[in-house]
KEKE-3310 file (N, C-alpha, C; in steps of 0.2 Angstrom, whole numbers, plus 5000, padded with zeros to 4 digits):
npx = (4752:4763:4767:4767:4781:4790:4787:4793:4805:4811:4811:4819:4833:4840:4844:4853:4861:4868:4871:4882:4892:4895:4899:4911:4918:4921:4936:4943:4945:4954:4963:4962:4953:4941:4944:4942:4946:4933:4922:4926:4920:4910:4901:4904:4898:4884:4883:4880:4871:4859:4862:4856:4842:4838:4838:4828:4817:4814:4814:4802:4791:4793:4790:4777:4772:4773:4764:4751:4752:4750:4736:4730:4730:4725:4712:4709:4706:4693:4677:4668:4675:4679:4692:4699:4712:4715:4722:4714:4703:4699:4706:4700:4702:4693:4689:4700:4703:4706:4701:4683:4684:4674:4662:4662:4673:4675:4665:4662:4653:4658:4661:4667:4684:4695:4706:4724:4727:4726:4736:4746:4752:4768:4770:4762:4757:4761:4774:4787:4802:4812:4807:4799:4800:4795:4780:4775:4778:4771:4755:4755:4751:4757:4766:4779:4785:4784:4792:4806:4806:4810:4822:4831:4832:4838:4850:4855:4856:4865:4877:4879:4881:4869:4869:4859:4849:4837:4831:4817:4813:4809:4812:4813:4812:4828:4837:4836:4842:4853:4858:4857:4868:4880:4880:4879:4895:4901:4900:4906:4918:4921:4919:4929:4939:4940:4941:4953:4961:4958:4962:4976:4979:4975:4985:4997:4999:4998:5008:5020:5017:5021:5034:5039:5036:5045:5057:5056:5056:5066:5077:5073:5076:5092:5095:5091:5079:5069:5053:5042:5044:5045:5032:5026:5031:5026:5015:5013:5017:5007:4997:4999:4997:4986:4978:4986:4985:4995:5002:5013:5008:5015:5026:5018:5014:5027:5031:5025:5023:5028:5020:5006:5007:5006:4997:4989:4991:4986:4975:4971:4975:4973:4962:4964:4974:4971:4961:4972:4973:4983:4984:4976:4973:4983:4991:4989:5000:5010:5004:5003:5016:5016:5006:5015:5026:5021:5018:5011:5009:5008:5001:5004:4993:4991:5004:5017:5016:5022:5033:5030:5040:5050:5060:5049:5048:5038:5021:5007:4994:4976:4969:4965:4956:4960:4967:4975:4978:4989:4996:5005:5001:5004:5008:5008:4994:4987:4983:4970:4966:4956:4959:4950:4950:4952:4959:4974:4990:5007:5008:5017:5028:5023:5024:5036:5043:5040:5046:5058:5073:5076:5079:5091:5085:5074:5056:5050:5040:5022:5014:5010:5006:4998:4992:4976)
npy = (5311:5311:5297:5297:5304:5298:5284:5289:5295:5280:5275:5281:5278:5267:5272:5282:5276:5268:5280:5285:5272:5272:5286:5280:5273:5278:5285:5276:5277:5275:5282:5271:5266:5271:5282:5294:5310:5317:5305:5302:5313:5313:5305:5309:5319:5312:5306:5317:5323:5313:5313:5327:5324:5317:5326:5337:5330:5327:5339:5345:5336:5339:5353:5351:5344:5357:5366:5358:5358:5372:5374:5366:5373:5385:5380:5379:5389:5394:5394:5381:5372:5358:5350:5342:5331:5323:5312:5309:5316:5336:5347:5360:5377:5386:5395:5400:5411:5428:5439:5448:5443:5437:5424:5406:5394:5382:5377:5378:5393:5403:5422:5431:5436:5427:5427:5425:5410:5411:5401:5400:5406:5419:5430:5428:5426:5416:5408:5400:5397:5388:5384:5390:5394:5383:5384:5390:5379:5370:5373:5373:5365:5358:5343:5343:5354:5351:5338:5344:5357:5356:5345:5354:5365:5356:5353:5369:5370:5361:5362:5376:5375:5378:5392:5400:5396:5399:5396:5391:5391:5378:5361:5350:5357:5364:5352:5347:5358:5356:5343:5346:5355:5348:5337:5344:5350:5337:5330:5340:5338:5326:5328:5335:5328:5316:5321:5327:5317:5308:5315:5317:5304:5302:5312:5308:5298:5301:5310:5301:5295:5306:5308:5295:5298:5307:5304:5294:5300:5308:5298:5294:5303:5304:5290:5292:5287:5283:5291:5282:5273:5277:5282:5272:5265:5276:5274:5260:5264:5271:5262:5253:5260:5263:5251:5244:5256:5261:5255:5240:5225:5213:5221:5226:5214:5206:5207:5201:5186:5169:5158:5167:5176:5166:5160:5169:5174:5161:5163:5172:5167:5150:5147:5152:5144:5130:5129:5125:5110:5099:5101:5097:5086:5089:5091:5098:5103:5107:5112:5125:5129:5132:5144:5150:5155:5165:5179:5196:5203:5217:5221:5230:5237:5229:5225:5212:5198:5185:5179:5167:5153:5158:5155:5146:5157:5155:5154:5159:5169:5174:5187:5201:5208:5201:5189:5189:5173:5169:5156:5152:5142:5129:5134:5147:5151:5157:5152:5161:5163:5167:5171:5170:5180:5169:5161:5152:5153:5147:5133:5123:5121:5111:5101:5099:5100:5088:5077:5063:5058:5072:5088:5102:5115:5128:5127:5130:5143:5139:5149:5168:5177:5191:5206:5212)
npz = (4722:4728:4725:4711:4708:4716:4706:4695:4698:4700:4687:4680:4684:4678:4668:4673:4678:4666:4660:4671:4670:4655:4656:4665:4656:4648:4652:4649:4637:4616:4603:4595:4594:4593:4580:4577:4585:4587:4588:4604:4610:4606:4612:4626:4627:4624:4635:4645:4638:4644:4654:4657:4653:4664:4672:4666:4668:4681:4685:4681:4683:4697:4696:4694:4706:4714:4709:4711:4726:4726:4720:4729:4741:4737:4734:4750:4754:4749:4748:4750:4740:4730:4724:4712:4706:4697:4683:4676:4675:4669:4676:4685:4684:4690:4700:4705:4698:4697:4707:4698:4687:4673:4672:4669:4665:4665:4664:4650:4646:4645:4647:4643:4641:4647:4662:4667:4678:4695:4698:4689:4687:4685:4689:4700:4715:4723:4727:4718:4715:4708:4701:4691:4678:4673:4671:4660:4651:4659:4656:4644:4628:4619:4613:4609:4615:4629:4631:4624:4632:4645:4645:4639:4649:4657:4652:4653:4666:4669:4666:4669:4681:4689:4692:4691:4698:4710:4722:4735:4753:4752:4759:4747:4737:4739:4739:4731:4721:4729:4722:4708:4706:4714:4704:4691:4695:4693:4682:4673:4676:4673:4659:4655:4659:4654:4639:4639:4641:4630:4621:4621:4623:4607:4603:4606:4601:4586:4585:4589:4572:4565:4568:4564:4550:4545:4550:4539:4527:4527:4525:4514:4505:4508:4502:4490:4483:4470:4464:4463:4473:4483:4483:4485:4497:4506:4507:4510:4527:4528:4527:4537:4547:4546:4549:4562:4571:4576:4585:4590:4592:4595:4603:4613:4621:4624:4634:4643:4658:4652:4652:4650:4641:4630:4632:4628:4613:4609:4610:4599:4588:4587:4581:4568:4563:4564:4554:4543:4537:4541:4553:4562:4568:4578:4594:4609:4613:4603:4595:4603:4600:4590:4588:4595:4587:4579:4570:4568:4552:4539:4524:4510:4498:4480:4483:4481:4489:4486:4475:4463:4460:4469:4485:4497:4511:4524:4531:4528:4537:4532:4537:4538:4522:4505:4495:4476:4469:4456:4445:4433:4418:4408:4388:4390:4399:4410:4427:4441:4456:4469:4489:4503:4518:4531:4526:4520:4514:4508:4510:4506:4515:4525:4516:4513:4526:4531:4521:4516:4511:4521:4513:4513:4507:4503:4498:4482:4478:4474:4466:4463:4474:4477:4487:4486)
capx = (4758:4774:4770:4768:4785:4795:4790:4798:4812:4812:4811:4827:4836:4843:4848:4858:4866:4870:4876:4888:4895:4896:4907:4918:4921:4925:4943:4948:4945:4957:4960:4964:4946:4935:4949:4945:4942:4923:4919:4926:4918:4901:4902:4905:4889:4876:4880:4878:4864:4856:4860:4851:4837:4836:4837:4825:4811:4814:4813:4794:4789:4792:4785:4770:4769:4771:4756:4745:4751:4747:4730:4725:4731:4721:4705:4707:4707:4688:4674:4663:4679:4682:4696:4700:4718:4718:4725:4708:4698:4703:4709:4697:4704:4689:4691:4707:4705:4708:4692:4682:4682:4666:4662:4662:4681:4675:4657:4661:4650:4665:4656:4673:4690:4698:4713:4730:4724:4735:4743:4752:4756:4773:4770:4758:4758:4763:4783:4787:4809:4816:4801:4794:4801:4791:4773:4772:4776:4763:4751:4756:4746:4763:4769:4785:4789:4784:4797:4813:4809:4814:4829:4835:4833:4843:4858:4860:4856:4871:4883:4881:4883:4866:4872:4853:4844:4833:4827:4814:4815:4806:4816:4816:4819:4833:4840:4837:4846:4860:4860:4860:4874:4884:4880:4884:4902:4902:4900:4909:4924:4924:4919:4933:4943:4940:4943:4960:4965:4956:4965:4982:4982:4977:4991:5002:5001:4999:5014:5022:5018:5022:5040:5041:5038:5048:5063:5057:5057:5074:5080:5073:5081:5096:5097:5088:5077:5064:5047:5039:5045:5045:5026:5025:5034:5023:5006:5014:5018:4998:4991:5000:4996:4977:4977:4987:4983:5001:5006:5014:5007:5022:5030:5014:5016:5033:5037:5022:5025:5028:5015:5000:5009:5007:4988:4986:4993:4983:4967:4970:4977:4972:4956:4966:4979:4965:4959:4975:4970:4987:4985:4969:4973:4989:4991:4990:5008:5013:4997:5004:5022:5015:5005:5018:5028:5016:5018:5007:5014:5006:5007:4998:4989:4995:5010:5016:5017:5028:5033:5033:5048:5053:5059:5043:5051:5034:5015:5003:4988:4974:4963:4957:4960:4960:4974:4975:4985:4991:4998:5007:5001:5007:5007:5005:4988:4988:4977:4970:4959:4956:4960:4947:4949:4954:4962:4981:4996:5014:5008:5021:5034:5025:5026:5045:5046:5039:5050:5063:5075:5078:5082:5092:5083:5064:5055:5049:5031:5022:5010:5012:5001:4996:4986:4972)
capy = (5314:5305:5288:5299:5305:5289:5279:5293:5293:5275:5273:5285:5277:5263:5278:5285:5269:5270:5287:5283:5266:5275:5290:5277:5267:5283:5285:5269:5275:5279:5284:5267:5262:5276:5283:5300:5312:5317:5299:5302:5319:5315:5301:5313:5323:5308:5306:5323:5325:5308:5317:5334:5322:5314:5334:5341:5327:5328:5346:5345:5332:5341:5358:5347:5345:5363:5368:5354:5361:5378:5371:5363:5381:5392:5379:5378:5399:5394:5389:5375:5370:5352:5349:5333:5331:5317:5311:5309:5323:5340:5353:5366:5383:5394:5398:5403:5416:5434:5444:5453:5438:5431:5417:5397:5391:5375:5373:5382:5397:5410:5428:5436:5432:5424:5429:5418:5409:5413:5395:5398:5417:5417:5435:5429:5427:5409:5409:5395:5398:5386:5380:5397:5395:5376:5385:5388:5370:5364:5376:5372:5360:5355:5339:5343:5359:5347:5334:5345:5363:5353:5344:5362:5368:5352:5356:5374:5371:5359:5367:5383:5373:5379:5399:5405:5393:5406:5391:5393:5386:5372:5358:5347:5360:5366:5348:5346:5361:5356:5338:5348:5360:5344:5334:5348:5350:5331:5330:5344:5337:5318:5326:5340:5325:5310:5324:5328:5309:5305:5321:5314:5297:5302:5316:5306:5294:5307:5313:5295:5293:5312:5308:5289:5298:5312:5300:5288:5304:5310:5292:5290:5306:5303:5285:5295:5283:5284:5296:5278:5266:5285:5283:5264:5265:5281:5269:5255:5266:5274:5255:5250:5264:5261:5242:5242:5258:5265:5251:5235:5221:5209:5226:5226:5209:5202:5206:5193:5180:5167:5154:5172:5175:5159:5159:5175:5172:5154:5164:5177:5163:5146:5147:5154:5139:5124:5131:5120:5102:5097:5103:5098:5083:5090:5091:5106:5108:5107:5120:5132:5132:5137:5151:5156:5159:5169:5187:5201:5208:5221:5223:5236:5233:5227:5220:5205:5192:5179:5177:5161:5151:5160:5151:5150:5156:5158:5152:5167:5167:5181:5192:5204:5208:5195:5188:5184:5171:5167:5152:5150:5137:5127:5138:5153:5152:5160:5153:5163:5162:5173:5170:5173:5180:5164:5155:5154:5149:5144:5127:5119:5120:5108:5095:5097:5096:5081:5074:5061:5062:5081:5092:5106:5119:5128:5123:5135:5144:5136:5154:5172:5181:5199:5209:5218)
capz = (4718:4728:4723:4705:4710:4715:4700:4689:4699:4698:4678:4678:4689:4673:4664:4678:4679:4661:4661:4675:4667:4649:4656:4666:4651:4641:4652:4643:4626:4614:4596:4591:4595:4589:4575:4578:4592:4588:4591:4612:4611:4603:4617:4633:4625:4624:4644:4647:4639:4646:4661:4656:4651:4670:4679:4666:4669:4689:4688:4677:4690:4705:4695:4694:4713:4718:4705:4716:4731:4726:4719:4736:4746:4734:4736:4755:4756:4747:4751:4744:4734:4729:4719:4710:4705:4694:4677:4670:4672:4669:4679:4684:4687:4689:4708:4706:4695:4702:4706:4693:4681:4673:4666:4671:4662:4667:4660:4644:4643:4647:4641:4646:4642:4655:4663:4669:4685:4699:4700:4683:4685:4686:4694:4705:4725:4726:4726:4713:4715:4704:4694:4689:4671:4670:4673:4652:4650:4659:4654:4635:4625:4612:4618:4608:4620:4637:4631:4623:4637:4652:4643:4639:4656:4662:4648:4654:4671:4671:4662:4671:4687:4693:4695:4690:4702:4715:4727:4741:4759:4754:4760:4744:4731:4741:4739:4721:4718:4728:4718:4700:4706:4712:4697:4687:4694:4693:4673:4669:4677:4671:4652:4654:4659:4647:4634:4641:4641:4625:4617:4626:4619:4599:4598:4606:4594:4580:4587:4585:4567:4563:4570:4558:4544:4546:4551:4534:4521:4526:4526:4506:4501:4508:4499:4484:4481:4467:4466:4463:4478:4489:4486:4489:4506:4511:4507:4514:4531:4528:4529:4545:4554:4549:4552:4571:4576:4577:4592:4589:4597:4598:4608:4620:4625:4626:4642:4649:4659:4646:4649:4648:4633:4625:4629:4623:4605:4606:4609:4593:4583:4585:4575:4559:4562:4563:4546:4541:4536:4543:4558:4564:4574:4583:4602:4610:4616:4596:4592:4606:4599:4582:4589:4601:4584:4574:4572:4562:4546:4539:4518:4508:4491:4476:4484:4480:4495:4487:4467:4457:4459:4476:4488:4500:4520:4529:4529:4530:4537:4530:4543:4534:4515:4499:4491:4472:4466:4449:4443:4425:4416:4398:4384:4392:4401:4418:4433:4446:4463:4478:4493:4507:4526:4535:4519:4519:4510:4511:4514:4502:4519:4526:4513:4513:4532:4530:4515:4521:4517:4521:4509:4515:4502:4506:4493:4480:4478:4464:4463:4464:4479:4476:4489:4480)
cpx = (4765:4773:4770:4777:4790:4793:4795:4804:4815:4814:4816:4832:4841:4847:4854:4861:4869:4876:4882:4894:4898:4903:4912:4921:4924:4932:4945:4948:4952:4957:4961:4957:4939:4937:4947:4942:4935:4921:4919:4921:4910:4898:4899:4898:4884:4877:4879:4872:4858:4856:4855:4842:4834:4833:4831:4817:4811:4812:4803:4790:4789:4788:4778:4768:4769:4764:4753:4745:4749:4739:4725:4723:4726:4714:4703:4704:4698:4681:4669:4667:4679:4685:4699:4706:4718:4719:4718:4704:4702:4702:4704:4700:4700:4689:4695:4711:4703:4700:4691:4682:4676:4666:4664:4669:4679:4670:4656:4659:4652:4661:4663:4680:4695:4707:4718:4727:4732:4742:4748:4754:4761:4774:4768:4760:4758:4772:4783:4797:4810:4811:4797:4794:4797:4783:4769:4771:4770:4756:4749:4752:4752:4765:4778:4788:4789:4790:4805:4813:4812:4820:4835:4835:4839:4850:4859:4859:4866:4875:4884:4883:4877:4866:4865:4848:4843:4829:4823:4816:4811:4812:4817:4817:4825:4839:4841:4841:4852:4861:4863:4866:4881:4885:4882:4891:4905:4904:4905:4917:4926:4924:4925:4939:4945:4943:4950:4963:4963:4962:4973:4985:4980:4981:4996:5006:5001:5006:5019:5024:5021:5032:5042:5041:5042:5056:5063:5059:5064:5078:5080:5076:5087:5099:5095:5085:5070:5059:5040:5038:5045:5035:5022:5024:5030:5015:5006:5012:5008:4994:4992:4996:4987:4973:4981:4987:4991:5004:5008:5012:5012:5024:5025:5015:5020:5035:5031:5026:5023:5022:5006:5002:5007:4999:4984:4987:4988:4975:4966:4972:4976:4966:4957:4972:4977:4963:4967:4974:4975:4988:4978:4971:4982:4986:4991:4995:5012:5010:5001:5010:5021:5013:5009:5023:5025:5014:5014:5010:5008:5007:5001:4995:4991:5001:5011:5020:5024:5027:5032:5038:5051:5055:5052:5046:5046:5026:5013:4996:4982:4971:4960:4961:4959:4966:4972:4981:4984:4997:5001:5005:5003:5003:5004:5000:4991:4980:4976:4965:4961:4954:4957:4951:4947:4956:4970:4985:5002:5015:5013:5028:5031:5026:5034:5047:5045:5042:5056:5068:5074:5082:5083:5089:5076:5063:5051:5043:5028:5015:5014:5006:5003:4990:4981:4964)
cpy = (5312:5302:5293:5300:5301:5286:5283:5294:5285:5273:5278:5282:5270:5269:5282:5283:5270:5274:5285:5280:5270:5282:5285:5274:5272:5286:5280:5271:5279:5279:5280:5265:5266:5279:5289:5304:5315:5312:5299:5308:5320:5309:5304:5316:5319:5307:5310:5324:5318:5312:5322:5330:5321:5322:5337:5339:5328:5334:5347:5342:5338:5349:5354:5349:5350:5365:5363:5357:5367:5379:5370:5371:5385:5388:5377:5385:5398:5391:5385:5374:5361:5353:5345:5336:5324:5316:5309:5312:5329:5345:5359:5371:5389:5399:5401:5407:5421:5437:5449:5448:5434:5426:5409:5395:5384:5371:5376:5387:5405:5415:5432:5434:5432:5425:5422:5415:5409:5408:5395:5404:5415:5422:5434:5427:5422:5409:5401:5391:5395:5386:5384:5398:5387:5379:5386:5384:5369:5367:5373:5364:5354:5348:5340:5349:5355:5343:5341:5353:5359:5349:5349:5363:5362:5353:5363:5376:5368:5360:5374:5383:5375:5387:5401:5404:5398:5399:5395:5391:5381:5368:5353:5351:5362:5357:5345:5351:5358:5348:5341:5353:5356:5339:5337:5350:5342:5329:5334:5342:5331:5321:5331:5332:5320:5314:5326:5322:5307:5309:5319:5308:5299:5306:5313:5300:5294:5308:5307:5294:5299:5309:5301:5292:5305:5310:5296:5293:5307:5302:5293:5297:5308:5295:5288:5289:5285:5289:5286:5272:5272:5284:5275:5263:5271:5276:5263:5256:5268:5268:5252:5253:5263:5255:5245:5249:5263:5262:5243:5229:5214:5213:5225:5218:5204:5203:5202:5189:5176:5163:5162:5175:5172:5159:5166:5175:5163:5156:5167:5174:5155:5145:5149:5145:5130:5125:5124:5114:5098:5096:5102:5091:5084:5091:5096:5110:5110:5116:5127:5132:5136:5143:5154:5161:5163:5174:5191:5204:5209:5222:5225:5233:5234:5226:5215:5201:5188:5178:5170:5158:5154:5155:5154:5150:5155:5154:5160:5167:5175:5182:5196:5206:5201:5198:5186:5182:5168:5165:5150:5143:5135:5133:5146:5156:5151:5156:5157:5162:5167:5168:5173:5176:5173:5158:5157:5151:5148:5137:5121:5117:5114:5102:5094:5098:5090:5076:5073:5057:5067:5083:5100:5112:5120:5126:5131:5136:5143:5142:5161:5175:5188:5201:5213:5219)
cpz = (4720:4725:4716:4705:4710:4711:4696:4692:4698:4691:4675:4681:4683:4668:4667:4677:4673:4661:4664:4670:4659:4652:4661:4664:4646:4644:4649:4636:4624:4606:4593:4591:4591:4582:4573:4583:4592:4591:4600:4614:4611:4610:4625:4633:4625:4633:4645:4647:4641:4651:4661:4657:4659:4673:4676:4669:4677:4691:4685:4682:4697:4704:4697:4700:4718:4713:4710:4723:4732:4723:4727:4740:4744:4736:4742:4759:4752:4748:4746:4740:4735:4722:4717:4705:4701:4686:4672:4669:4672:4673:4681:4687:4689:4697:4710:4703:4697:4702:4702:4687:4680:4669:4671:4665:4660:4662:4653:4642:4647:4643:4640:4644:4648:4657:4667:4675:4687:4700:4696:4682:4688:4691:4701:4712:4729:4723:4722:4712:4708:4698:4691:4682:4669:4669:4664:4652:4652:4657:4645:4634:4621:4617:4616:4613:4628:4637:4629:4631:4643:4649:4640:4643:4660:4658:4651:4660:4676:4670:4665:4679:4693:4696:4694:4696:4708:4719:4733:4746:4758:4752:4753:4736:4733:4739:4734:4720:4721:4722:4711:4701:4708:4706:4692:4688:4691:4684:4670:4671:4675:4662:4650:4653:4655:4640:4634:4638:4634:4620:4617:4620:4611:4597:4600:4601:4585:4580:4583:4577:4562:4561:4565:4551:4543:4545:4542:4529:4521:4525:4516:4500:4502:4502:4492:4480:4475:4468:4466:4469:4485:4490:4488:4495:4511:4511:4511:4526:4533:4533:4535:4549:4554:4551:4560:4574:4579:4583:4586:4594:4600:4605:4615:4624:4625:4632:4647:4652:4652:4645:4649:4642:4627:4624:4625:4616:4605:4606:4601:4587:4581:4581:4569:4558:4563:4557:4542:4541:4540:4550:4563:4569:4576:4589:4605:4611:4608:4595:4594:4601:4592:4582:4593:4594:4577:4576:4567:4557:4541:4529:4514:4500:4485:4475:4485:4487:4492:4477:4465:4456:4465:4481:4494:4509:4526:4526:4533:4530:4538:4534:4539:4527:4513:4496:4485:4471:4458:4447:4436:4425:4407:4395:4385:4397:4409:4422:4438:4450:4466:4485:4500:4515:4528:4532:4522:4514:4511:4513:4511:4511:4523:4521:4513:4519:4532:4527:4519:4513:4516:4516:4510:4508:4503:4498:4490:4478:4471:4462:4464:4469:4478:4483:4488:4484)
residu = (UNK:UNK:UNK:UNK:UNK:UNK:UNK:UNK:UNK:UNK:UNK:UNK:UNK:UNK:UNK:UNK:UNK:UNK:UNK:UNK:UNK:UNK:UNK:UNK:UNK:UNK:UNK:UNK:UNK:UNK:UNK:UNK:UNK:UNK:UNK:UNK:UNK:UNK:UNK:UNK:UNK:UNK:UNK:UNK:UNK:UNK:UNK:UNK:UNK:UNK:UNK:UNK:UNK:UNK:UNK:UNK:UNK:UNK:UNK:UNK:UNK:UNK:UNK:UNK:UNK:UNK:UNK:UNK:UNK:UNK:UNK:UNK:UNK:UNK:UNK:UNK:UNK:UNK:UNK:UNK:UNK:UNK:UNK:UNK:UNK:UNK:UNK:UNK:UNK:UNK:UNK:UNK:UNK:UNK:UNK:UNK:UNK:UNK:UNK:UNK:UNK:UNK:UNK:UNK:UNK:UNK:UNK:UNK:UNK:UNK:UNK:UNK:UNK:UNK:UNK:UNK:UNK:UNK:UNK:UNK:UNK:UNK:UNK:UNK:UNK:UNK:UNK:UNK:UNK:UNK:UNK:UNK:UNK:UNK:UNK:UNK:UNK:UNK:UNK:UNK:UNK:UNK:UNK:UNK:UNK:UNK:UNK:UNK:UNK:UNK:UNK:UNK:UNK:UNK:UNK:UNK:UNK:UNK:UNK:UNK:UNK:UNK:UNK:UNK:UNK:UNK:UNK:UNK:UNK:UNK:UNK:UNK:UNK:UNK:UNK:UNK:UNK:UNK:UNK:UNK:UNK:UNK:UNK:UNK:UNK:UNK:UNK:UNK:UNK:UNK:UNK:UNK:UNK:UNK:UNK:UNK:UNK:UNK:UNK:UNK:UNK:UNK:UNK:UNK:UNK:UNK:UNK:UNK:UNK:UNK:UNK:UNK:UNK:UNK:UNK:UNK:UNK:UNK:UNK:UNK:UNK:UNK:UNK:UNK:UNK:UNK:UNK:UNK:UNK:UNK:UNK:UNK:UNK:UNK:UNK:UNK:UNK:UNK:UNK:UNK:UNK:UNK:UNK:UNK:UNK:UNK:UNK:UNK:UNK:UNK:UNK:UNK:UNK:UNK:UNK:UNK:UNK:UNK:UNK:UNK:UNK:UNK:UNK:UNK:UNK:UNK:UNK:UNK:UNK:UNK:UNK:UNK:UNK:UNK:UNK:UNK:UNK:UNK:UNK:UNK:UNK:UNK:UNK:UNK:UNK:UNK:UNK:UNK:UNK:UNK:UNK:UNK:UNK:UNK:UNK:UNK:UNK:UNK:UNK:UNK:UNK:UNK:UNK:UNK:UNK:UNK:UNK:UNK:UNK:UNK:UNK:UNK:UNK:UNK:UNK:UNK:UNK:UNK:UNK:UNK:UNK:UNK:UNK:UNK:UNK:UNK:UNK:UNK:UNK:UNK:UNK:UNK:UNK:UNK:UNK:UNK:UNK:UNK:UNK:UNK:UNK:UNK:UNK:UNK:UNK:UNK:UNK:UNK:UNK:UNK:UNK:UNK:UNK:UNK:UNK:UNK:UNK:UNK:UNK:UNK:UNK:UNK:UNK:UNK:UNK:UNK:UNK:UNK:UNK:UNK:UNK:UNK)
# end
């Protein structure tokens, strides 16, 4: 029944670990990454209850090994007892039903209805402490009550801190209880605490956005601007905040040192600015300066990127979202394409940096881009 024992704590012992790593990873979350607070919450509850799962199976387990011990006890008090404890035959109880019972339990031909045996009376005359409420279970046939009642008993054991637990002086349930009584301050204080910090950072940047557009709508009825470009500019404000998240990433890292700057924008951009045909055999020191100036800009749907005829100030390069474009042609007849995630355009500047001589004048965009 140990070696039984240490493997089952062994084959929990990857789950522990889990549990652990999963609640140290949940101080870092924030509402940018999940996008709302259930996500942190429903989070903090699968560790818990991973945990519940480890205390209830430890606690079945160690029920297990008082029932044997109380088994041996009752069949050392008898005589001519042999009692075989193993996984493959079944369990006889007839010995160790109270006096004045008839019948064989064992051999089938019971005249009498057989009463509880004393190992699994909860009332009976072997003190049981913690594990008195496991002796159903193990009695029970259901495998659905063997797996979910000990995963309940480890949920409201740990949650209550252990306040029910009636230990005996046996030395190692005295030690399991204290484990699930610190375990149980343990969890409830990192899930109290992650949900603090989780709660922290998404109102703080609720807060944030409350306070932008609060500032923007008094801005647009002071200029009194339209009901049509009022609902633009709040759709516009909507798609930032659900594309970055309510932070600016320029803001987060401009105050780097310059060269962990430089590689940080060549990590999140050089694979979009190699898509360029032009730029495929450049140097590296060229590459970095193009990604050191390329910044995110953010533009909501069925707005237009760049007219027909504009001059063209910027290349742009797509992350997520499709562009169409449409191109006038003779007699009327319009062309269009769509422009995938990791396509760009603008690419007319360089042929005119390139053009000698120079022509002080950008050159002008020969489509219109819409985002749709």
């Amino acid at each position: 029944m140990t070696i039984l024992l240490l493997i089952f704590l062994f084959q929990f012992l990857p789950k522990v670990y889990h549990c652990l790593c999963l609640m140290r990873r949940m101080q870092k979350v924030t509402g940018y990454i999940f996008g709302t607070i259930w996500w942190g919450f429903g989070l903090n509850l699968i560790a818990y209850f991973i945990a519940s799962h480890v205390a209830g199976g430890c606690w079945y387990v160690l029920t297990i090994q008082r029932v044997a011990s109380c088994l041996r006890q009752s069949c050392e008090s008898k005589p001519n007892c042999d009692l075989s404890l193993a996984c493959s035959e079944e369990v006889c109880y007839q010995f160790l039903f109270p006096e004045g019972t008839i019948g064989n339990s064992c051999g089938g031909n019971s005249t009498n209805t057989v009463r509880m045996p004393m190992c699994l009376d909860v009332n009976g005359a072997f003190n049981y402490g913690i594990y008195k409420w496991a002796l159903p279970v193990i009695s029970s046939n259901s495998l659905a009550v063997k797996i979910l009642y000990p995963i309940f008993w480890g949920l409201l054991t740990l949650s209550t801190f252990g306040n029910d637990l009636e230990p005996t002086s046996h030395w190692l349930e005295v030690i399991f209880s204290i484990c699930i009584v610190l375990s149980g301050l343990m969890l409830f204080t990192l899930l109290i605490g992650n949900i603090q910090v989780f709660l922290h950072a998404v109102m703080a940047k609720k807060r944030k956005m409350q306070l932008r557009c609060r500032d923007m709508e008094w801005w647009m009825r002071r200029r009194q601007l339209p009901s049509c470009l009022r609902q633009r500019v709040r759709h516009f404000e909507q798609q930032r905040w659900e594309t970055m998240g309510g932070e600016d990433e320029m803001e987060l890292i401009k105050d780097l040192p310059e060269g962990l700057r430089r590689d940080v924008k060549r990590y999140l951009c050089l694979d979009l600015i190699k898509k360029v045909p032009l730029f495929h055999n450049l140097d590296d020191l060229i590459l970095d300066n193009i990604c050191d100036r390329v910044i995110p800009i953010v533009f909501s749907r069925d707005e237009k990127i760049i007219r027909e005829g504009d001059p063209v100030q910027r290349m742009v390069f797509i992350v997520h979202g499709r562009i169409r474009s449409s191109q006038s042609l003779s007699k009327g007849m319009v062309a269009t394409s769509v422009l995938e995630p990791g396509g760009f355009l603008g690419d007319e500047l360089l042929s005119w940096c390139l053009r000698r001589p120079f022509i002080d004048r950008l050159p002008a965009s020969a489509a219109t881009f819409c985002l749709y």
